[in-house]
C-alpha positions as CSV (number, residue, x, y, z in Angstrom):
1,X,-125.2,-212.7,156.7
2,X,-126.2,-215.8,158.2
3,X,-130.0,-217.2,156.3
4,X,-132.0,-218.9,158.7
5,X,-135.4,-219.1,156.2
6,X,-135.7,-222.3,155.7
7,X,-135.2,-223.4,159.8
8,X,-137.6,-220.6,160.8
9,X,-140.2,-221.8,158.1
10,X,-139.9,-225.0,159.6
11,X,-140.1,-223.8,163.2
12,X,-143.2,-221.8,162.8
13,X,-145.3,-224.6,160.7
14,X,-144.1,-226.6,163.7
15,X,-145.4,-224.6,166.6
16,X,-148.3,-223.2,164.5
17,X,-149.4,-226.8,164.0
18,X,-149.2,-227.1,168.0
19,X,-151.2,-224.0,168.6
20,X,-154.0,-225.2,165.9
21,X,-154.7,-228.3,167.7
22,X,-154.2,-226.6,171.2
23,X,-156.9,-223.9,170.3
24,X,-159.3,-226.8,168.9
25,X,-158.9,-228.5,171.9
26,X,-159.5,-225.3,174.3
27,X,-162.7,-224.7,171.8
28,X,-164.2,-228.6,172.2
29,X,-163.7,-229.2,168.7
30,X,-163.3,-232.6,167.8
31,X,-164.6,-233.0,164.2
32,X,-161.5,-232.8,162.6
33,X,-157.4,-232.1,163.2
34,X,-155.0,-229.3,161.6
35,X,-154.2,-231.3,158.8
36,X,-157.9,-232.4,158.2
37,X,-158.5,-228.6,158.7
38,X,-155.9,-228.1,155.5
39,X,-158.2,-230.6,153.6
40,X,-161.6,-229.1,154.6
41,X,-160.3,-224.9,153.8
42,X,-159.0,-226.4,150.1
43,X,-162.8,-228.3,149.4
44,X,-164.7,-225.2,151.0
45,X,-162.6,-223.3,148.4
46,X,-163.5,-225.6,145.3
47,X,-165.3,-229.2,145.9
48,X,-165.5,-231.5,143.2
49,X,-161.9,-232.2,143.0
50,X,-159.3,-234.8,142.0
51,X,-157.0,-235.8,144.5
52,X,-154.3,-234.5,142.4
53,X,-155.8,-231.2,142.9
54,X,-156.4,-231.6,146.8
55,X,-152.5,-232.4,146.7
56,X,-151.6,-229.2,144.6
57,X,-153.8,-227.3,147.0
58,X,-153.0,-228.6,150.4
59,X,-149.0,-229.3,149.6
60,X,-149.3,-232.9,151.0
61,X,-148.3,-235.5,148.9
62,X,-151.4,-237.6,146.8
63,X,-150.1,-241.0,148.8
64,X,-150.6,-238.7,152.4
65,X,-154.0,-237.9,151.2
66,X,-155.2,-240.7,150.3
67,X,-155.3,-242.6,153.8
68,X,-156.6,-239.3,155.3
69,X,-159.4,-239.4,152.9
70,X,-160.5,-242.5,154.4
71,X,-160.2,-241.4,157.7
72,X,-162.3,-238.4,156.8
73,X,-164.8,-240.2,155.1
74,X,-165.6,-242.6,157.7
75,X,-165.8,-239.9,160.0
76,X,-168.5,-238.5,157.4
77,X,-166.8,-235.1,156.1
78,X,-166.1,-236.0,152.5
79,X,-167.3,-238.4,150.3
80,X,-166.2,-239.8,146.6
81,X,-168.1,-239.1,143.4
82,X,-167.3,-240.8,140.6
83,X,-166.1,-238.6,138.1
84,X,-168.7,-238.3,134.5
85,X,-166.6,-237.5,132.2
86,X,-163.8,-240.1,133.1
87,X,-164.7,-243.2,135.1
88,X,-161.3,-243.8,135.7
89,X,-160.7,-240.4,138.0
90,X,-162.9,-239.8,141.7
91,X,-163.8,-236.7,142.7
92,X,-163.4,-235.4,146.5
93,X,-166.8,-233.5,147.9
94,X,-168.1,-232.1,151.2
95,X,-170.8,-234.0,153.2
96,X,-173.2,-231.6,155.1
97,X,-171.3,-232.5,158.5
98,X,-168.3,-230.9,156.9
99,X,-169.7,-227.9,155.4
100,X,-171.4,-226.3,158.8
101,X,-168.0,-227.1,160.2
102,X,-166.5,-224.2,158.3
103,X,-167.4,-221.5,161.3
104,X,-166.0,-223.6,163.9
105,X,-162.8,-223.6,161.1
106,X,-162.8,-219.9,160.2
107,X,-163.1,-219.4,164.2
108,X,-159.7,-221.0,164.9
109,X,-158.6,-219.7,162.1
110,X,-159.1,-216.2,162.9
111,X,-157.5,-217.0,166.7
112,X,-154.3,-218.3,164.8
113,X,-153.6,-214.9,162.7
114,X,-154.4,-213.0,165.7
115,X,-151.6,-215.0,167.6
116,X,-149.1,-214.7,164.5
117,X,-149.6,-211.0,163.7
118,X,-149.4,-209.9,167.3
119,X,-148.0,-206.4,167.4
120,X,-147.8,-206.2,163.5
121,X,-149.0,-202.9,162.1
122,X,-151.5,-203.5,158.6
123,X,-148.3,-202.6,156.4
124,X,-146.4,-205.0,157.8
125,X,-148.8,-207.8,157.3
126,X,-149.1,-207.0,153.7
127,X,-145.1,-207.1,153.4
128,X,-145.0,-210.3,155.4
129,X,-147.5,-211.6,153.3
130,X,-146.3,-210.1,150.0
131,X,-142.7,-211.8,150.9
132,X,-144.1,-215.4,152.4
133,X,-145.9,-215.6,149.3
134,X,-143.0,-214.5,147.1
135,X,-140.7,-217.7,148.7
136,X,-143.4,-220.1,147.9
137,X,-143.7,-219.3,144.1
138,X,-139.9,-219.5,144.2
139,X,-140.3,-223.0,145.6
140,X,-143.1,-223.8,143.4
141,X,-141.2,-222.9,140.3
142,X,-138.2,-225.0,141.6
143,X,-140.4,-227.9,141.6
């Protein structure tokens, strides 16, 4: 049996990626990008974070962040708090802008699983999902 995972993994976050910002586009939504979206779904989840954590959440490396988080903070979706408890560590939070995004998010959002469970009966979602989820603690622990 040929295994083809880790090609077709990388195939779908490619064209997924491409549909994202094709259905932002079709939807006039210019706030933010795909991988700003990734940002802004990990802080709607839990704000008041360390970058560290942002990383852990969003799988992009702290260095890839940190450049982003500039670009998102002049744009007015996030800002940095100094952390209380230890002056040394920032911590990542939503601006207003950012948090009445998260309709025009969940919108696309909902577009995107409609377009990758076409034709998928409930069961099979939960299997797919139950599996995809299953490969990335496998990574994870490899890590």
């Amino acid at each position: 049996m040929k295994v083809q995972a880790g090609n077709i993994i990388s195939q779908i976050k490619r064209l997924s990626d491409r549909i994202f910002e094709r259905i932002l586009s079709e939807r006039d939504i210019d706030a933010f990008n795909g991988a700003q979206g990734r940002i802004l779904y990990v802080l709607w989840q839990k704000e008041y974070i360390s970058l560290r954590e942002l990383a852990d959440g969003t799988g992009l490396a702290a260095t890839t962040l940190t450049s982003m988080i500039d670009r998102m903070e002049e744009a007015g979706l996030v800002c940095r708090i100094p952390n209380e408890n230890d002056r040394r560590k920032t911590l990542l939070a939503l601006t207003d802008k950012a948090k009445n995004l998260r309709q025009d998010y969940n919108t696309v959002s909902d577009k995107m699983t409609e377009i990758v469970y076409a034709g998928f009966s409930e069961e099979e979602i939960r299997q797919c999902e139950a599996m995809l989820e299953r490969i990335y603690q496998n990574l994870k622990q490899y890590l």
